[in-house]
C-alpha positions as CSV (number, residue, x, y, z in Angstrom):
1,X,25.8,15.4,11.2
2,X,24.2,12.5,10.8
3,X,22.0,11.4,13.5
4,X,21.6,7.6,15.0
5,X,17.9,8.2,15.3
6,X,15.3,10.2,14.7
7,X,11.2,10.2,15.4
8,X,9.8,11.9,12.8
9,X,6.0,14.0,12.4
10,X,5.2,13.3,16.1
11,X,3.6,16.0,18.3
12,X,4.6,18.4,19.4
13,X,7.5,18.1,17.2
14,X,10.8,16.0,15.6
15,X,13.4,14.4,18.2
16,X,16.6,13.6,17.0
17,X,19.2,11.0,19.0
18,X,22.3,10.7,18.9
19,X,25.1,9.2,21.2
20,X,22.3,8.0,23.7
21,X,20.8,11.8,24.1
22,X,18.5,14.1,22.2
23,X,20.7,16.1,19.7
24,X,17.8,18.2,18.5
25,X,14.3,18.9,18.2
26,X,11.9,21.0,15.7
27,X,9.4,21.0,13.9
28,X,10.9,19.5,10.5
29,X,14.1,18.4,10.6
30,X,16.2,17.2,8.5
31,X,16.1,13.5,7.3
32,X,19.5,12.3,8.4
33,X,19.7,9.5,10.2
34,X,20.7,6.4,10.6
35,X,17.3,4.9,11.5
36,X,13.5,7.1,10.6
37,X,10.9,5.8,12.3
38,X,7.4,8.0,11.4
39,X,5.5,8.6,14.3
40,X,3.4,10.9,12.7
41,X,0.1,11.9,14.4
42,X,1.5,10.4,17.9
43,X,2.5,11.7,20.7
44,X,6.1,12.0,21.5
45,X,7.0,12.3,25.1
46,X,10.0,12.2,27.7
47,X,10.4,8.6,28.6
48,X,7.8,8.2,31.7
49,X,9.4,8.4,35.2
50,X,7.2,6.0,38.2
51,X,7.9,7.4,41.6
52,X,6.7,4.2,43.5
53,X,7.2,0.9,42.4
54,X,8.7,-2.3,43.9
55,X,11.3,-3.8,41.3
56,X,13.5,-5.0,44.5
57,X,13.8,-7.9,46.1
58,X,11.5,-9.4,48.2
59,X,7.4,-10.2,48.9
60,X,6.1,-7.1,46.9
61,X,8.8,-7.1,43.4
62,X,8.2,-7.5,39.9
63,X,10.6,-7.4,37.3
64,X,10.5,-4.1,35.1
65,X,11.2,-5.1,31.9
66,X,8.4,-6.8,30.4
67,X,5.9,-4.1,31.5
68,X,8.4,-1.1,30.3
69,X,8.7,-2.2,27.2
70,X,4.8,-1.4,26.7
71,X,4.2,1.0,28.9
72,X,6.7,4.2,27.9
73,X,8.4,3.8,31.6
74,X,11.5,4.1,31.5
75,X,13.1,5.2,35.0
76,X,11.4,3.1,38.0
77,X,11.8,4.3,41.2
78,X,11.5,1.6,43.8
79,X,10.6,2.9,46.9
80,X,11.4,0.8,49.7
81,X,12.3,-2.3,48.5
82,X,15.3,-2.4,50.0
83,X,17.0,-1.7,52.9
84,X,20.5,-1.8,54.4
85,X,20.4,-5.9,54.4
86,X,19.3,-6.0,50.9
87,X,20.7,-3.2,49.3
88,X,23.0,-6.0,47.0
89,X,19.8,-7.5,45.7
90,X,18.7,-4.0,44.5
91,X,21.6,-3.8,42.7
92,X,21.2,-6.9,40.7
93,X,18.0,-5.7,39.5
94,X,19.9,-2.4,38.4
95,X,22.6,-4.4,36.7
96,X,20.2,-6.8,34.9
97,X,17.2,-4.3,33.6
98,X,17.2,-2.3,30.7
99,X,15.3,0.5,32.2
100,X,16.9,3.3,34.9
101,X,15.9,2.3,38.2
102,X,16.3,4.6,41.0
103,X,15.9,3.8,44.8
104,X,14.2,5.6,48.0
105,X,16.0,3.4,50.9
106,X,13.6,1.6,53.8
107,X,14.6,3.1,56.8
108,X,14.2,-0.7,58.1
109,X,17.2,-2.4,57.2
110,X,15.2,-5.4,56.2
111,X,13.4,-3.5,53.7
112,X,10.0,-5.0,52.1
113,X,11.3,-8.8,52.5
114,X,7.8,-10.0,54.0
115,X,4.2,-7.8,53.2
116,X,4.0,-6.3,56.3
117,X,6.1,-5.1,59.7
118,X,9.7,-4.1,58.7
119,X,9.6,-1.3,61.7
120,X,7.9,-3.6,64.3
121,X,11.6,-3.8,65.6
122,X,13.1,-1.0,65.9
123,X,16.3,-2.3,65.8
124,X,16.0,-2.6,61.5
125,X,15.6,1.3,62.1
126,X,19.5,2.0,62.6
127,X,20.1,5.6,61.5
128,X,23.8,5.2,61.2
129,X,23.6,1.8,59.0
130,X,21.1,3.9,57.1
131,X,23.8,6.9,56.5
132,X,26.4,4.9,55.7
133,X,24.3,2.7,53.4
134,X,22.9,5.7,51.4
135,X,26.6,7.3,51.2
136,X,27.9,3.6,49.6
137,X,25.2,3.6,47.0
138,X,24.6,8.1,46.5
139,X,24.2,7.7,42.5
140,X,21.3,4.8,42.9
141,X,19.8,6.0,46.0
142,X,17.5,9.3,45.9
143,X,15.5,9.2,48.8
144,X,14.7,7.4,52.2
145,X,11.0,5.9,52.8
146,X,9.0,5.0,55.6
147,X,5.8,3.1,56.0
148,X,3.9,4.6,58.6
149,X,0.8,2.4,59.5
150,X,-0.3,0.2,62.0
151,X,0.7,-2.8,60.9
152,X,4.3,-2.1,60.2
153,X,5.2,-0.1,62.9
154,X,3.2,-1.4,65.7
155,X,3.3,0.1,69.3
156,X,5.9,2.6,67.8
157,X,4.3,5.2,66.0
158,X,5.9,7.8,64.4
159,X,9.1,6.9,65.1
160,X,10.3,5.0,62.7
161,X,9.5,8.2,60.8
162,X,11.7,10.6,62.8
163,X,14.3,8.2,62.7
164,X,14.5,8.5,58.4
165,X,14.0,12.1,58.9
166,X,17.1,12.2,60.2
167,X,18.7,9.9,57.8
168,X,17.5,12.1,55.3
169,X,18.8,15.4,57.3
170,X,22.2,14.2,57.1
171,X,22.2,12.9,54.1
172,X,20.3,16.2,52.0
173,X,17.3,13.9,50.5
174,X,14.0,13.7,50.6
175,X,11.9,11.4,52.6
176,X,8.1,9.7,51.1
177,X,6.3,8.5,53.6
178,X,3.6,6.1,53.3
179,X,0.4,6.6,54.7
180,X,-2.6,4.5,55.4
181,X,-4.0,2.6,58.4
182,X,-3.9,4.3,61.8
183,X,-2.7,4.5,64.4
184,X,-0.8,6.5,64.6
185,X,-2.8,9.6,63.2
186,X,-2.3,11.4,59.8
187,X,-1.9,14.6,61.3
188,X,0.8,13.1,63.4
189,X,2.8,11.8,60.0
190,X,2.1,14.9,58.3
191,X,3.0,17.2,61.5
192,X,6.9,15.9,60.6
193,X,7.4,16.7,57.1
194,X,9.8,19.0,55.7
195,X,9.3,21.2,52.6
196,X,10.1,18.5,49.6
197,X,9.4,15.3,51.3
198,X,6.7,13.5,49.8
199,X,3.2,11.7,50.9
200,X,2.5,8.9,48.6
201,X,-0.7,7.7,48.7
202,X,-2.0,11.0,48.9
203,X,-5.4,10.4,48.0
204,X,-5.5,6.9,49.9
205,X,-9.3,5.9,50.6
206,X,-8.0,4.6,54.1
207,X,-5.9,7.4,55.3
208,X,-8.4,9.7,53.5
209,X,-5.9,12.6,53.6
210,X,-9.2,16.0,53.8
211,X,-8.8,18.7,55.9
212,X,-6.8,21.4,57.6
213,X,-3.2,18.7,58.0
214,X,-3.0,18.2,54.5
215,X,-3.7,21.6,53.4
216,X,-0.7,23.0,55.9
217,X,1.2,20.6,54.7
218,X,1.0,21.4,51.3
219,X,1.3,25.0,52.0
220,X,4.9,24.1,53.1
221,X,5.8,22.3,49.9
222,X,5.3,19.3,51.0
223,X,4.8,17.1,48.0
224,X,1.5,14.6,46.7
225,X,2.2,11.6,45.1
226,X,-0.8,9.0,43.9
227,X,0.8,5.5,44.8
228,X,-2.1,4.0,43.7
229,X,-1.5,0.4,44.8
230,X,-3.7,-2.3,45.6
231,X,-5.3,0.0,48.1
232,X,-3.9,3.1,48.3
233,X,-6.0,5.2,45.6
234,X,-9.9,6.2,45.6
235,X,-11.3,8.2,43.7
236,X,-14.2,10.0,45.8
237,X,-11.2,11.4,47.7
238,X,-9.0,12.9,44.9
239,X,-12.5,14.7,44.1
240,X,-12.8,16.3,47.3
241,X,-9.2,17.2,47.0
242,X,-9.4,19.0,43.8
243,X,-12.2,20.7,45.1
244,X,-10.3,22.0,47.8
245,X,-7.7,23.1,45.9
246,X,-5.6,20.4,46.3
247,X,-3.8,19.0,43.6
248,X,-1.3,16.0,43.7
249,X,2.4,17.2,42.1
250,X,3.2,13.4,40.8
251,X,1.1,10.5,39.3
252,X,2.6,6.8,40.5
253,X,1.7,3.4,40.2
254,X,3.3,1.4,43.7
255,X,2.8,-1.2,41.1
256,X,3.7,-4.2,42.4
257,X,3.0,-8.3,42.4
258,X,-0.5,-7.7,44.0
259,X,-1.0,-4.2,41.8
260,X,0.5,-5.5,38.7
261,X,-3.0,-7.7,37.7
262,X,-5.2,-4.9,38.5
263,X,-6.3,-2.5,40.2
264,X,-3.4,-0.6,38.8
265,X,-2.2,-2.3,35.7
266,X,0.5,0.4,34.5
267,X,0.9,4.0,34.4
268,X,-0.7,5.0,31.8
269,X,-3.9,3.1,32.7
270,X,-3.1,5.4,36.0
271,X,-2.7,8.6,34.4
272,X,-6.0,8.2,32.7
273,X,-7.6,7.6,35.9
274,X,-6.5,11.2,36.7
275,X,-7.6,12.4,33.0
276,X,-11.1,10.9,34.3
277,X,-11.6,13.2,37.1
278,X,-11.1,16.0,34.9
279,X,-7.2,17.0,34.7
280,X,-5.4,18.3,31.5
281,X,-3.5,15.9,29.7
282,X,-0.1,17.6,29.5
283,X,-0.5,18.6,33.5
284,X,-0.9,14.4,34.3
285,X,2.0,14.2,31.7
286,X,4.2,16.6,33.6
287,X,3.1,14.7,36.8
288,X,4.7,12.0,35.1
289,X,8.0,12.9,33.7
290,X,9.3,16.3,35.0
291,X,8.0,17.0,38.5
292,X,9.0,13.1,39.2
293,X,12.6,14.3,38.0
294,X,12.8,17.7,39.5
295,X,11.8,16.2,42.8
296,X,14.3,13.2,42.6
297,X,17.1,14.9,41.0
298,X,16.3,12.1,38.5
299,X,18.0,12.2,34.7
300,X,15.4,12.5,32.0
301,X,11.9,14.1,32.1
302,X,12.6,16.4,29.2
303,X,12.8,16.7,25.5
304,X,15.3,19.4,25.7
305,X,18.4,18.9,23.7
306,X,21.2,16.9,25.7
307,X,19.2,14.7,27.7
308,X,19.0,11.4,27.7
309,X,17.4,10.1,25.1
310,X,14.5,8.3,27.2
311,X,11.8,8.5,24.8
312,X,7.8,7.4,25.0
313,X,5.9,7.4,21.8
314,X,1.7,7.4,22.0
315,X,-1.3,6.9,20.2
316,X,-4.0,8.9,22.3
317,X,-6.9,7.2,21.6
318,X,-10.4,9.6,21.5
319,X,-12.1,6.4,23.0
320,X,-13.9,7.2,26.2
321,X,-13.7,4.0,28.6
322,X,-14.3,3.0,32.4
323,X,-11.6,3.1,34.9
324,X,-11.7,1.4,38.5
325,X,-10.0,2.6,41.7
326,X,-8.7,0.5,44.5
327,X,-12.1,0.0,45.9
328,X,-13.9,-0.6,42.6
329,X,-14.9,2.7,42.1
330,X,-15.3,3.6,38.7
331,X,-14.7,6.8,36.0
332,X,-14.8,7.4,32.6
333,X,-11.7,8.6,31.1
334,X,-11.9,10.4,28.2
335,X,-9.0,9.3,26.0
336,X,-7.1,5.6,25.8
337,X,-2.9,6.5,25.8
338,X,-1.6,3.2,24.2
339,X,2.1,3.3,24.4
340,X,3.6,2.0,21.2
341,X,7.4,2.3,21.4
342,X,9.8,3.3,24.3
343,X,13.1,3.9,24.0
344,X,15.7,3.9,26.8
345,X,19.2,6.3,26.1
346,X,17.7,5.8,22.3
347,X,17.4,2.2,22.2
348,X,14.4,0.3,21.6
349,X,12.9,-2.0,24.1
350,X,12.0,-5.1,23.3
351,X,9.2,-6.9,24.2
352,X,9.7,-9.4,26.7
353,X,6.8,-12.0,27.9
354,X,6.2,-11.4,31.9
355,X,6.3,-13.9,34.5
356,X,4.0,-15.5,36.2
357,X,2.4,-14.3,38.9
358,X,4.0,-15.5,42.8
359,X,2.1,-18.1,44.5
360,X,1.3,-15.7,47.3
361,X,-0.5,-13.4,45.3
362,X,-4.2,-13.3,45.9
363,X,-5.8,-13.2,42.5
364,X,-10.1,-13.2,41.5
365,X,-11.4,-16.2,39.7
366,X,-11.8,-13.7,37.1
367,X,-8.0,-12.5,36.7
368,X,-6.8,-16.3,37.1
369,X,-9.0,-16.9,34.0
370,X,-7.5,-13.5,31.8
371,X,-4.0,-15.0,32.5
372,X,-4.8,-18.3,31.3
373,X,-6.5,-16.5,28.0
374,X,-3.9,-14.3,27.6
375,X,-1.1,-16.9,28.0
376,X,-3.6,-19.4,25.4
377,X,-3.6,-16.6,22.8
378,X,0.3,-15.7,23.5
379,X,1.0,-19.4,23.0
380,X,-1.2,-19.8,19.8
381,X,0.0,-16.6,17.9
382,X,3.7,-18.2,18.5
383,X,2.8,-21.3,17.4
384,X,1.5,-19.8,13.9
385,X,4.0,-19.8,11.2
386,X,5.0,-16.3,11.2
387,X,4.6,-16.1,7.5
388,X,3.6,-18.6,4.5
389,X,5.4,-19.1,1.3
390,X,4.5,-15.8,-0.9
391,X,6.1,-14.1,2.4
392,X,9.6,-15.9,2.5
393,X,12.5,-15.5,0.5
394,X,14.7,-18.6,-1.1
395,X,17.9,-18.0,1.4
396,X,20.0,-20.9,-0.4
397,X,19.0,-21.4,-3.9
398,X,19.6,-24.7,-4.8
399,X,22.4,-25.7,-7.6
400,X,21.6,-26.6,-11.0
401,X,22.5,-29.8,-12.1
402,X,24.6,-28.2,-14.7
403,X,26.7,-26.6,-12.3
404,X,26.7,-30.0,-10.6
């Protein structure tokens, strides 16, 4: 047959698409296809699956596209964003993106509308409105989430916890729960978690998740996600974790509008921060693509013949280079990956220019100034003519004046 696509002399081998899914993969296959693209000596991977973003509506969403497109992400998870009021806005940003995005629900009905609070009343925290919500939208939503600090829930502790773990009971999902400021206590939150819920933030220099809680926790399959976020990642902690044997199952972002400009930047800025302290490159890809999947239940994550063809093609970069946790901690990773074409159910994304950032962002003097630069240099390479004369082509020859 002839295929519709097909990536040719990547590593670790061939991927052919066809009808939006891999047909076949190998290490020389045949040329033909409708479209050849060489990737040779790059790295071909399953498209890249983020476990914690904020696409959704509200103070903390950005808009997935234009970061996708250049990043090899091609299934964003928001987790949170929405809750039982705004469920329809999530669903815009479905209809409207070109990449797969999942949800994990907010136990709060009002979801992530403002930056903080959502489970100060506990009224948002309506366990029926949450079933029902989750059973009206079961294809988009694969989880339930809960902050659990003391800014959003207050006086109320853990409850607003137990109150998604039940969602979550009778609905057969998962639940991620966000850790950070206390009270109430980390062992508390971790106390309550079943074999395949999720911590994210699990190597958070506030919650500083060390000791005995954690490691029983894990011991029960409870599962580590990074959620890196504007402060949700350091790096001294993940040391001490390894150390102990501890070893997060997922690499996110929680990239968001205050994430977006940096600390984070993208994912695979993130998964070099984990290269950095000394993990193998194809475990932080797996922590990326199949674990993600397998936890979520998520499509994609594989190059294995007959799924979809959600594609991430590499150049990894031998260039070591300094990487900066939420508290300006910094590493030096080893190798630079620098996405250079993703591909969503085999189709090419195209770039797209990102937005400006909201007005209640809080950005450096130094980050203001990169956005100008960048959006001088974006304006000045578009101004260009793309090409001069010897790079044209006469579209409409003119008549002779014999033929006149």
């Amino acid at each position: 047959m002839t295929w519709d696509l097909l990536l040719a002399g990547g590593e670790p081998f061939d991927v052919a698409v066809a009808g939006g899914r891999i047909a076949a993969v190998g290490g020389t296959l045949p040329r033909d296809a409708r479209t050849i693209v060489d990737v040779g000596g790059q790295l071909v991977t399953p498209g890249l699956i983020d476990m914690h973003t904020h696409v959704g509506p509200g103070y903390w969403g950005i808009s997935p596209d234009p970061i996708a497109w250049y990043s090899g992400v091609t299934t964003w998870v928001d987790a949170g964003s929405a809750g039982a009021y705004t469920m329809g806005g999530l669903r815009d940003v479905v209809a409207r993106s070109d990449v797969r995005v999942a949800a994990l629900l907010n136990i709060s009905a009002v979801g992530l509308a403002g930056r903080t609070g959502e489970s100060r009343n506990l009224d948002n925290c309506d366990v029926s409105l949450a079933v029902d919500t989750v059973q009206a939208h079961r294809e988009l939503v694969r989880g339930i989430k809960v902050r659990i600090d003391r800014d959003t829930v207050g006086p109320h502790g853990v409850e607003p916890l137990r109150r998604g773990l039940a969602v979550a009971d009778r609905c057969g999902l998962p639940v991620m729960v966000h850790i950070g400021t206390a009270p109430p206590s980390l062992d508390e939150v971790l106390a309550l978690l079943r074999p395949g819920d999720i911590v994210t933030h699990c190597s958070s220099g506030i919650a500083a998740p060390l000791g005995p809680a954690i490691k029983a926790a894990v011991a029960r399959d409870v599962r580590l996600d990074i959620g890196h976020g504007s402060g949700g990642f350091a790096f001294d902690v993940l040391e001490r974790q390894l150390d102990e044997g501890i070893i997060p199952d997922t690499v996110s972002t929680d990239l968001h509008c205050r994430s977006l400009y940096g600390p984070v930047f993208d994912l695979p800025t993130t998964m070099a921060k984990l290269l950095a302290v000394g993990l193998a490159l194809p475990d932080v890809l797996a922590m990326a693509t199949t674990r993600p999947a397998e936890i979520l239940g998520l499509p994609g994550g594989t190059l294995t013949p007959g799924a979809p063809a959600d594609l991430a093609v590499f150049d990894v970069r031998d260039e070591e280079h300094d990487v900066v946790d939420a508290h300006r901690q910094v590493r030096r990773a080893p190798v630079r990956l620098v996405n250079t074409a993703t591909y969503v159910a085999g189709r090419l994304l195209a770039p797209r220019l990102p937005a400006a950032p909201p007005p209640w962002v809080p950005l450096t003097e130094a980050q203001r100034a990169a956005l100008d630069r960048r959006q001088h240099d974006l304006r000045e390479m578009l101004a260009a003519p793309l090409v001069g004369a010897d790079g044209l082509a006469e579209q409409f020859p003119r008549t002779s004046e014999k033929e006149c």
